[in-house]
C-alpha positions as CSV (number, residue, x, y, z in Angstrom):
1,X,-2.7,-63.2,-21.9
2,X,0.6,-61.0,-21.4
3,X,1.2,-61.7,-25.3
4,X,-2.3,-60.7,-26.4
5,X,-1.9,-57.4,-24.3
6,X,1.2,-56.5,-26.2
7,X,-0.1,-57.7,-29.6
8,X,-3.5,-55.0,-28.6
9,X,-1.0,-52.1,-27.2
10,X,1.0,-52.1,-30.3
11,X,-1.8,-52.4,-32.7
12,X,-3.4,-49.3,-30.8
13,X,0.3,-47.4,-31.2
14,X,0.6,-48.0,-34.8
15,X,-1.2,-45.0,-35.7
16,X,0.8,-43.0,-33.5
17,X,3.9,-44.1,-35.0
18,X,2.6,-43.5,-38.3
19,X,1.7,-39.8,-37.4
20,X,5.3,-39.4,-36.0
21,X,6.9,-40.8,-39.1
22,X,4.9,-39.1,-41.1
23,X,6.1,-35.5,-39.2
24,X,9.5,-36.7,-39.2
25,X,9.8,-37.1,-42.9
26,X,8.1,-33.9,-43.4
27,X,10.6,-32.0,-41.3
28,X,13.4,-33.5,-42.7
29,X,12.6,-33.1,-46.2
30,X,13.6,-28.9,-45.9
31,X,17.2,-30.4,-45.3
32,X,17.3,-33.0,-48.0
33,X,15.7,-30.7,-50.5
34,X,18.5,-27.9,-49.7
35,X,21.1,-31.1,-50.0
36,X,19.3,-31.9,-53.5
37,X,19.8,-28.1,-54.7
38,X,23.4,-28.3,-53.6
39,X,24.3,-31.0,-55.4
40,X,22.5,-29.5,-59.2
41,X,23.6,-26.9,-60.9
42,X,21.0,-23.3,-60.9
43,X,19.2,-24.3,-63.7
44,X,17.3,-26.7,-61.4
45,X,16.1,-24.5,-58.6
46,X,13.4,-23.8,-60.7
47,X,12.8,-26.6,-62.9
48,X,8.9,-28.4,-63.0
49,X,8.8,-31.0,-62.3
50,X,11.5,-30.0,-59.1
51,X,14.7,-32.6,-59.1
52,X,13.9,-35.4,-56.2
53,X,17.8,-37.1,-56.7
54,X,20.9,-35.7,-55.9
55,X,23.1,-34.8,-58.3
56,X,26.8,-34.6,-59.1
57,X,27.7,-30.7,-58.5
58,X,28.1,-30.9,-54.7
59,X,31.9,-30.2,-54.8
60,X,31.9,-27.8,-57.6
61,X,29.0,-25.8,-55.8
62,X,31.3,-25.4,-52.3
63,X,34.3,-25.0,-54.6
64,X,32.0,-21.9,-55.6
65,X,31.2,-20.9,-52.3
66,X,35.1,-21.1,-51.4
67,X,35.7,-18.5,-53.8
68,X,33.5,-16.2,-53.5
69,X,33.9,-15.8,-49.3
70,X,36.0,-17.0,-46.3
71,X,34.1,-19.8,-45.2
72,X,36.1,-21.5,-43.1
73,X,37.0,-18.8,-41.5
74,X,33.5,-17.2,-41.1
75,X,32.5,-21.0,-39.6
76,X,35.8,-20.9,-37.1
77,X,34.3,-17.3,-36.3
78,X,31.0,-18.8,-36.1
79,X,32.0,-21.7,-33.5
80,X,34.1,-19.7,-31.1
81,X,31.1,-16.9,-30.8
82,X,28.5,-19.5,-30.0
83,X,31.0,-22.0,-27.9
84,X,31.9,-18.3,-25.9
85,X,28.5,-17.3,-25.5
86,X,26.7,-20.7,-24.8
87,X,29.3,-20.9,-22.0
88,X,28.8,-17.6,-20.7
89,X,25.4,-18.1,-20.6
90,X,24.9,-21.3,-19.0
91,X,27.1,-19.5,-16.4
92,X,25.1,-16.9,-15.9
93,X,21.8,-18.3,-16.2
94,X,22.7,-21.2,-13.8
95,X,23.9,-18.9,-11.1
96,X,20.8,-16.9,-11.3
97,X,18.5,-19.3,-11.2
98,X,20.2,-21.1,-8.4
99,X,19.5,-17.6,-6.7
100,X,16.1,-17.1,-8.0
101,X,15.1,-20.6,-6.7
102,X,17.0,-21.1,-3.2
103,X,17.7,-17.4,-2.0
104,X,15.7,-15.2,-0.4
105,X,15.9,-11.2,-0.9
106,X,14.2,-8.1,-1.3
107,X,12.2,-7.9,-5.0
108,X,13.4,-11.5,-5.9
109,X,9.9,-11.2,-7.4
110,X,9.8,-8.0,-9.0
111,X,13.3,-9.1,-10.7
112,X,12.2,-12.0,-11.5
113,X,9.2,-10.7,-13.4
114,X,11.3,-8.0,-14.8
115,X,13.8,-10.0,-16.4
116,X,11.2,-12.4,-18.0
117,X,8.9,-9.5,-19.4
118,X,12.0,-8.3,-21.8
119,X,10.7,-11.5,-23.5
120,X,7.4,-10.4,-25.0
121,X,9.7,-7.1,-26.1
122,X,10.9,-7.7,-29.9
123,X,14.5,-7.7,-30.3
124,X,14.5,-5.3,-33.3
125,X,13.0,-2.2,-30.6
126,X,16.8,-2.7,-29.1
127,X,19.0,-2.7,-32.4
128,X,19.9,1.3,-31.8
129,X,20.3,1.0,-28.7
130,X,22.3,-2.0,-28.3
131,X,24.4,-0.5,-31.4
132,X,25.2,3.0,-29.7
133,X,26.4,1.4,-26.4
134,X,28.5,-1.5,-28.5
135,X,30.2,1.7,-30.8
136,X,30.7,3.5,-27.5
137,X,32.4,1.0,-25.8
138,X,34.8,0.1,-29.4
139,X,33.1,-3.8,-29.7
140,X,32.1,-3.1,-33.2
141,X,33.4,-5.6,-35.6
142,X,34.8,-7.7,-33.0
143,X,33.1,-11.1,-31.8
144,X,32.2,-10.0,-28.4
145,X,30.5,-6.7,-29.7
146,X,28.7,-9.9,-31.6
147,X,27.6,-11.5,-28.9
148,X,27.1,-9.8,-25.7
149,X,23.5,-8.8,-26.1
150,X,22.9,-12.9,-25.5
151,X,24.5,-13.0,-22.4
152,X,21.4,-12.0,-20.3
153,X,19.1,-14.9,-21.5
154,X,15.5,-14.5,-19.3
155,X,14.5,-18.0,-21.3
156,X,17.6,-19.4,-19.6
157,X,17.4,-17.8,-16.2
158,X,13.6,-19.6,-16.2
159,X,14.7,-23.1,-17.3
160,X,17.5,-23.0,-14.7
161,X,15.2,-21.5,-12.1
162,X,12.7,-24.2,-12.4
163,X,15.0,-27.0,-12.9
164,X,16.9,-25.9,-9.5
165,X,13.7,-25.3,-7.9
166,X,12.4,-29.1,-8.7
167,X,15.6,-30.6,-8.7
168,X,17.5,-29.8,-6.0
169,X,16.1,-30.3,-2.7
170,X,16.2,-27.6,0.1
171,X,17.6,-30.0,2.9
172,X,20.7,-31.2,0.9
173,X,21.3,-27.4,0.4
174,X,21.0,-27.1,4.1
175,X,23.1,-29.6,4.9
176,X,25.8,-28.3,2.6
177,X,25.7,-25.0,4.9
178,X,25.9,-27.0,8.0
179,X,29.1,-28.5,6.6
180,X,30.2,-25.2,6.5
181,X,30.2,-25.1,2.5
182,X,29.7,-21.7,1.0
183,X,27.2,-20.5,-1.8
184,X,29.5,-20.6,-4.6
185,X,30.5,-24.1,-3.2
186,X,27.3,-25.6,-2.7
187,X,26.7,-24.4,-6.7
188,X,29.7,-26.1,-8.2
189,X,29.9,-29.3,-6.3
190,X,25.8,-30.0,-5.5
191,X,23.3,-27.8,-8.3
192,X,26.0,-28.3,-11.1
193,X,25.8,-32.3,-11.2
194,X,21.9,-32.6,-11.0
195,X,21.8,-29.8,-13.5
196,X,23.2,-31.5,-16.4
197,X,20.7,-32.2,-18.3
198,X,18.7,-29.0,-17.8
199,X,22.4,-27.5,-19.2
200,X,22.7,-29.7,-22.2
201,X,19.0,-28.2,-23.5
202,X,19.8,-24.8,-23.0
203,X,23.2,-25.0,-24.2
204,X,21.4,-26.2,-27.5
205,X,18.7,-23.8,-27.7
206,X,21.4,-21.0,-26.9
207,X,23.7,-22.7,-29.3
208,X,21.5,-22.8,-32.3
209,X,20.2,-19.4,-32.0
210,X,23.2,-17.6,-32.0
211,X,24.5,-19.3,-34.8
212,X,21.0,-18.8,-37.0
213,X,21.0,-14.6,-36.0
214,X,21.8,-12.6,-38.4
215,X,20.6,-9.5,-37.8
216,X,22.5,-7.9,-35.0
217,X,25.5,-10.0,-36.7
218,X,25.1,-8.0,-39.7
219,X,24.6,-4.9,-38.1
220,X,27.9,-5.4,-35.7
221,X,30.5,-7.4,-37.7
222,X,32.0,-5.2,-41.1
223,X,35.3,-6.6,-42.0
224,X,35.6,-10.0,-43.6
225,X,37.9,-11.5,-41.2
226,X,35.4,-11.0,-38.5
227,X,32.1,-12.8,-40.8
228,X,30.2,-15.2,-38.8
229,X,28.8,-17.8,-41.5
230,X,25.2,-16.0,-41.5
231,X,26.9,-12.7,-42.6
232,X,29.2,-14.5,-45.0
233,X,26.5,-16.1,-46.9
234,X,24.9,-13.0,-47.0
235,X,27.1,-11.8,-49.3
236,X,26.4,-14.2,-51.4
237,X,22.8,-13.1,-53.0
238,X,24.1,-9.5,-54.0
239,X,24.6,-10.9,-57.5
240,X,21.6,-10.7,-60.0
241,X,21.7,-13.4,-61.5
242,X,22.3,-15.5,-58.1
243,X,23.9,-19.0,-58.4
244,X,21.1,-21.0,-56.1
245,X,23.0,-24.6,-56.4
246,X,26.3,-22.4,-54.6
247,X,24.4,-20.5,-52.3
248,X,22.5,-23.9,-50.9
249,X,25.7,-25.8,-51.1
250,X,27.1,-23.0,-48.2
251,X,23.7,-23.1,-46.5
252,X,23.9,-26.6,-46.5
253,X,27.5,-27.0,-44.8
254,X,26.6,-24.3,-42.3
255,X,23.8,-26.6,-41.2
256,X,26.0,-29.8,-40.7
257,X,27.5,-28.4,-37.1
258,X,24.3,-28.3,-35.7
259,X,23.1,-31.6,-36.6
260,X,26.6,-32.3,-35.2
261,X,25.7,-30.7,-31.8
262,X,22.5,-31.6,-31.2
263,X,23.5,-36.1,-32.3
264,X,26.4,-35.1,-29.3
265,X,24.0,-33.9,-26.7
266,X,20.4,-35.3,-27.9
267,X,20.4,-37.9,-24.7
268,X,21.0,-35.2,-22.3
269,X,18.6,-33.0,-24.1
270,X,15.9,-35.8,-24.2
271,X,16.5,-36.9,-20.8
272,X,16.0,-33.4,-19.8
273,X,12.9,-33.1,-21.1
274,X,11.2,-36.7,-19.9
275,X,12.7,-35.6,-16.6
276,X,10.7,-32.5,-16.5
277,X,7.4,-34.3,-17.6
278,X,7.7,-36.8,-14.9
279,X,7.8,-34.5,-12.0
């Protein structure tokens, strides 16, 4: 009986992992398509029918791309900005969200619902701004003019508020205070621990979106030795007649760190999330 429930369960789940095959192959094929490009010459960006195989031009094309800008550099750039502000953040956010969910104090709401309306408010309305202070205070062109405006992350502060709220439970916190254990102390050695995984998916979210932006990077960084990879590659497509299999080849080897990343921490990130759906 046992055997003919499992035959029935998987021939009902078939279609299910059909469909997520199916969406899996589709989202993948972006990335093997860029691979495709990086490994053909420019002719074949916009050849009919398009080229399905790799080719044989994948070290010529990032021999290309090493001529024309600094990528290593603009990658170690890349890296420390996004380790530094991932860091930072998961700092900050965890410590306000450990106050949001276990502290009590005048307008904890009205902050709270402050901080998470700057979300709905389009980061481009803040470019002058953000610029004006950063010149004033001599960050331009350097890494932590770059990445400052990411420090205060209302998407983070949420996650970490709900995560402490449904995680931690308020009588281990009290019992902490009976032990005489201060606020900072209950945050390292209780919240921290049980808040791994909720880290591990923000610290990827944080992580990938810094190193995507290019806007503020572009606006803030001017000197070569300070490109992130986003700005470098920029530079790039100023040429007419652009070189696509070069310019893919870059894009292509600025993508391979975050697959990197996200292989490292994809348990934690996955557990985080099944975590979340359970309770």
């Amino acid at each position: 009986m046992s055997k003919a429930n499992k035959k029935k369960f998987s021939m009902k789940s078939v279609p299910i992992y059909a469909v997520l095959i199916l969406a899996s192959l589709l989202s993948l094929f972006p990335f093997y398509w860029m691979f495709v490009m990086a490994t053909r010459p420019s002719e074949a960006y916009n050849s009919i029918p398009p080229a399905m195989i790799p080719g044989t031009k994948l070290v010529e094309n990032f021999q290309n791309v090493l001529d024309q800008i600094p990528f290593f550099q603009a990658m170690w750039n890349t890296f420390l900005l996004c380790t530094i502000t991932t860091l930072l953040v998961l700092l900050i956010s965890s410590l306000a969200g450990f106050a949001f969910a276990k502290f009590h104090f005048p307008g904890k709401n009205v902050l709270f619902v402050s901080i998470l309306l700057t979300m709905v408010i389009p980061p481009q309305l803040g470019l002058i701004p953000q610029y004006y202070l950063v010149s004033q205070l001599g960050w331009l062109d350097t890494l932590f003019g770059a990445g400052i405006v990411y420090l205060l992350n209302p998407l983070g502060i949420f996650l970490m508020r709900q995560y402490v709220s449904q995680s931690v439970p308020d009588e281990l916190i009290e019992a902490a205070k009976l032990d005489g254990c201060s606020n900072f102390r209950i945050y390292r050695s209780i919240v921290l621990p049980i808040i791994k995984p909720a880290f591990a998916t923000l610290g990827i979210i944080v992580f990938t979106l810094v190193w995507g932006e290019f806007l503020w990077q572009f606006t803030v960084l001017r000197s070569p030795e300070s490109y992130t990879l986003q700005v470098a590659l920029a530079s790039l497509n100023e040429s007419y007649n652009m070189d696509f299999g070069m310019v893919l080849s870059g894009v292509f080897w600025a993508t391979v760190p975050l697959i990197i990343i996200f292989l490292m921490f994809n348990k934690l990130f996955i557990s985080s999330i099944t975590e979340g759906s359970v309770k």
